[in-house]
C-alpha positions in Angstrom: -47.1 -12.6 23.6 -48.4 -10.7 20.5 -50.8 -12.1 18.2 -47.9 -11.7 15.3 -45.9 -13.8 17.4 -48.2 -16.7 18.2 -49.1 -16.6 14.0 -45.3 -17.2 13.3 -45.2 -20.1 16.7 -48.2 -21.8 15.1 -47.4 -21.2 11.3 -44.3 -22.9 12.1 -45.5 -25.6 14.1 -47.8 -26.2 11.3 -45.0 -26.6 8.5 -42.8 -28.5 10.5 -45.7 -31.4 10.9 -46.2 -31.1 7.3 -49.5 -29.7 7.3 -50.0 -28.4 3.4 -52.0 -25.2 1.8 -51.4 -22.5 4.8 -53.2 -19.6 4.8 -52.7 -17.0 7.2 -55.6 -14.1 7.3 -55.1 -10.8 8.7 -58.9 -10.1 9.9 -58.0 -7.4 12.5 -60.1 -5.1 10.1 -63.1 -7.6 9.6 -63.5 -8.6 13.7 -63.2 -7.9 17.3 -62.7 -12.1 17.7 -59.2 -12.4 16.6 -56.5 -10.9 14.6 -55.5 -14.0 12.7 -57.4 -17.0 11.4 -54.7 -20.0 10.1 -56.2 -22.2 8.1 -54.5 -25.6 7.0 -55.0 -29.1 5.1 -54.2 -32.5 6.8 -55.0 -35.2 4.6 -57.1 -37.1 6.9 -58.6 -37.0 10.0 -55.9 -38.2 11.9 -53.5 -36.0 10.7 -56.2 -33.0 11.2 -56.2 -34.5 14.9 -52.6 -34.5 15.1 -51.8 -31.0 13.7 -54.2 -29.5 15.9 -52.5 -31.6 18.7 -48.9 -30.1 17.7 -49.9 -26.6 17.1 -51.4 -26.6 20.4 -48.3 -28.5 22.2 -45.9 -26.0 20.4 -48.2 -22.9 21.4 -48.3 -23.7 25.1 -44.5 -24.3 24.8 -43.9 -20.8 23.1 -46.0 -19.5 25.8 -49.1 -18.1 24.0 -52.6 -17.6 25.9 -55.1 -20.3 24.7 -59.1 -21.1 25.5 -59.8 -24.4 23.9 -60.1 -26.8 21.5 -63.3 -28.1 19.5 -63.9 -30.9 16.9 -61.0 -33.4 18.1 -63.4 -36.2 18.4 -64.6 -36.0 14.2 -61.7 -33.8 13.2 -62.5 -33.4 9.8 -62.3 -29.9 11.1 -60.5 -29.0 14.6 -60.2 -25.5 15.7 -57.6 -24.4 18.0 -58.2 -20.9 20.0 -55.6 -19.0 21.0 -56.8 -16.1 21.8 -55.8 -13.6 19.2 -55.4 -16.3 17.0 -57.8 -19.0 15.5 -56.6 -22.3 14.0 -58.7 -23.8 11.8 -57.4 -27.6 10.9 -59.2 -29.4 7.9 -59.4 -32.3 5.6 -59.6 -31.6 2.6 -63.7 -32.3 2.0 -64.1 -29.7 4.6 -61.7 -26.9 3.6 -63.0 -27.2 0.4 -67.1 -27.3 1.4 -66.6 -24.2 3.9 -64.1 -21.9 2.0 -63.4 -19.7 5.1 -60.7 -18.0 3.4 -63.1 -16.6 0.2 -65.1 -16.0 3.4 -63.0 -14.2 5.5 -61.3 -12.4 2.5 -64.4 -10.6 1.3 -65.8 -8.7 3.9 -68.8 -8.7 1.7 -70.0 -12.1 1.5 -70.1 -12.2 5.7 -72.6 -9.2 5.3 
């Protein structure tokens, strides 16, 4: 399965559990790592929990290649790997302290 495809299977699964400000980034240019990071919002930890949960239930239904899974326990902030593709699941506090996408969107600030 292609990285594009895993983006859309997780993007969906995302929406559908009503995750809210999705942002996918295209960092094939920026690093070897990945070639998307999906960031998104749950409004608490629970629902940061159970995103990350669902997106990685939907992925290994769909098929796609996956590594692991960190910061469950907390999950103020949950990251899902998949490979080619790196979830990043949030509260707000978090998404707002850490700003990966100004991050991730200016190759000069990771310099």
């Amino acid at each position: 399965m292609d990285s594009q495809a895993i983006r859309d299977v997780v993007l969906r699964s995302l929406d559908d559990h009503k995750a809210t400000d999705l942002v996918a980034l295209d960092v094939r240019a920026l690093t070897d790592v990945a070639d998307y990071m999906i960031l998104a919002t749950g409004g608490s930890s629970r629902q940061a929990k159970a995103l990350a949960k669902y997106v990685l239930e939907d992925a290994k239904k769909a098929g796609c290649p996956y590594i692991g899974v960190e910061g469950l326990d907390e999950a103020d902030w949950v990251l899902v790997d998949l490979v080619d593709v790196i979830v990043h699941v949030m509260v707000p506090e978090a998404r707002e302290l850490y700003r990966l996408e100004e991050l991730w969107a200016d190759p000069a600030a990771m310099a």
